[in-house]
C-alpha positions in Angstrom: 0.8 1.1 -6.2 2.8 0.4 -2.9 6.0 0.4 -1.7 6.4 -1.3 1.8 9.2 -0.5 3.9 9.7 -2.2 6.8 11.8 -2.8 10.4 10.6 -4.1 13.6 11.4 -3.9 17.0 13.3 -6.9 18.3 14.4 -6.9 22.1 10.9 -6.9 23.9 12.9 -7.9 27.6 15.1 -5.7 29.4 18.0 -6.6 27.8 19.7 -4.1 25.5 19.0 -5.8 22.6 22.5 -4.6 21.3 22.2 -3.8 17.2 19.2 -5.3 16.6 17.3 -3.3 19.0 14.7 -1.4 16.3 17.7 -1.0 13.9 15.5 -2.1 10.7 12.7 0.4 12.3 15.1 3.3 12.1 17.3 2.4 8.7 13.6 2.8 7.4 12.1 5.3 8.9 15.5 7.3 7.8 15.6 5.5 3.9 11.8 7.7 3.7 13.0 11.0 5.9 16.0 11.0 3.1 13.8 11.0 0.0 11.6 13.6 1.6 14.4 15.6 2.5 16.0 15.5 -1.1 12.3 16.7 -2.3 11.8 13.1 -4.2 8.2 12.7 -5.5 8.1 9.4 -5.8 5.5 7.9 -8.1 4.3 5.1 -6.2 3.4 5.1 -2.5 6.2 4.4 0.0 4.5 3.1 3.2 6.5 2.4 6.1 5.8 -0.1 8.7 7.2 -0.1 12.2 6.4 -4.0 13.1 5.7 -5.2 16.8 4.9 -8.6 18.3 8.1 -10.3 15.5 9.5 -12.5 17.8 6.3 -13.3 19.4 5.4 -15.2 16.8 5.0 -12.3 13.8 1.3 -11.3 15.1 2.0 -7.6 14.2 2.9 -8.7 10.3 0.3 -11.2 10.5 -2.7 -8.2 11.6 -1.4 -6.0 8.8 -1.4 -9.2 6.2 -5.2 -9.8 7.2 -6.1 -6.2 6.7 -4.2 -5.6 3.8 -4.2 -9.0 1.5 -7.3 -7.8 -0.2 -5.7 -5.4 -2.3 -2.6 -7.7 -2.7 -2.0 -6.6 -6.2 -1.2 -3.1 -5.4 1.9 -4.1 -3.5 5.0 -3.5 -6.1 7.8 -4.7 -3.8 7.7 -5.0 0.3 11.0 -4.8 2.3 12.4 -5.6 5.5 15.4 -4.3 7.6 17.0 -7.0 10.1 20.1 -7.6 10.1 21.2 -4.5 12.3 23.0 -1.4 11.5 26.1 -2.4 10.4 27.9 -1.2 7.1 25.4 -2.5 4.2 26.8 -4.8 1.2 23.4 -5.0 -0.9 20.3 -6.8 -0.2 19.0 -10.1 -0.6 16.0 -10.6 -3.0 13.2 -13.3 -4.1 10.6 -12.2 -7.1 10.5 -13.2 -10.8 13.6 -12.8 -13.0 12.4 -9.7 -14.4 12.2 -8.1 -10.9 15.5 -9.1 -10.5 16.8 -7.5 -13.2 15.2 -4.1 -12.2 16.4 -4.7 -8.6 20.3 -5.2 -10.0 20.0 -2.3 -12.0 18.2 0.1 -8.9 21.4 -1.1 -6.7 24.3 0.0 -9.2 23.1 3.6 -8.2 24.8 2.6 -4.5 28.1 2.0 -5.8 29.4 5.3 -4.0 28.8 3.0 -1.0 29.6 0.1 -2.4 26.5 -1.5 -1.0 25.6 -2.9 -5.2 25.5 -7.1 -4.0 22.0 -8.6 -5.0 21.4 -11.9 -2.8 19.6 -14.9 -4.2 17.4 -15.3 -1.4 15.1 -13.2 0.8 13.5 -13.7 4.4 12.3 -11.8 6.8 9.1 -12.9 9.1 7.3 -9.2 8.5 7.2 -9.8 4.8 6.9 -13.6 4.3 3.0 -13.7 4.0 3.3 -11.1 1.0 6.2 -12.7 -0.6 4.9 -16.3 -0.4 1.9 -15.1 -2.2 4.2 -13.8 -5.0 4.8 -10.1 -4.1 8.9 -9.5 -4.9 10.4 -9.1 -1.6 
């Protein structure tokens, strides 16, 4: 079973791109350095996912999609970082009511940050193929 995790690179100009600038890339790539470093053995396969091409037109997400929809049914959950690096208050979430209810009870454990709100709704153009074909996002 598989456990996307997920940030893309946004500024593709010369611009600075300020926040947003690979933010969800690196909040990622850090969220799976951490579990390493805490020797975590997860027992499901965390796969992260540095996107390209998102804001011309998703082609990255939409690649990986075609490559990967075959074995849609081993993807658990699949997650995306975008809304910068600023200080986190939850997550926003779209899946069945039971997925909810494990997702709820997964973010009590960041109280110490109080980062424990649960959104009732869940975008993000990386993920949308998965989730609109019913994998909790």
């Amino acid at each position: 079973q598989v456990v996307l995790v997920s940030g893309h690179l946004d500024s593709w100009d010369v611009g600075q791109g300020a926040m947003d600038d690979g933010g969800g890339a690196f909040i990622s790539w850090e969220a799976l350095s951490l579990i390493k470093d805490l020797g975590l053995r997860p027992k499901r396969t965390l796969r992260l996912v540095l996107w390209t091409g998102e804001e011309q037109g998703g082609v990255g997400a939409k690649q990986y999609y075609q490559l990967h929809k075959e074995n849609i049914s081993n993807f658990d959950i699949v997650m995306e970082s975008d809304e910068g690096t600023f200080k986190p208050s939850g997550l926003g979430f779209a899946g069945s009511a039971e997925a909810r209810d494990i997702v709820k009870e997964i973010m009590t454990l960041l109280q110490p940050i109080n980062a424990t709100d649960v959104y009732d709704t869940a975008d993000g153009t990386d993920i949308a193929y998965w989730m609109r074909d019913g994998v909790p996002g």
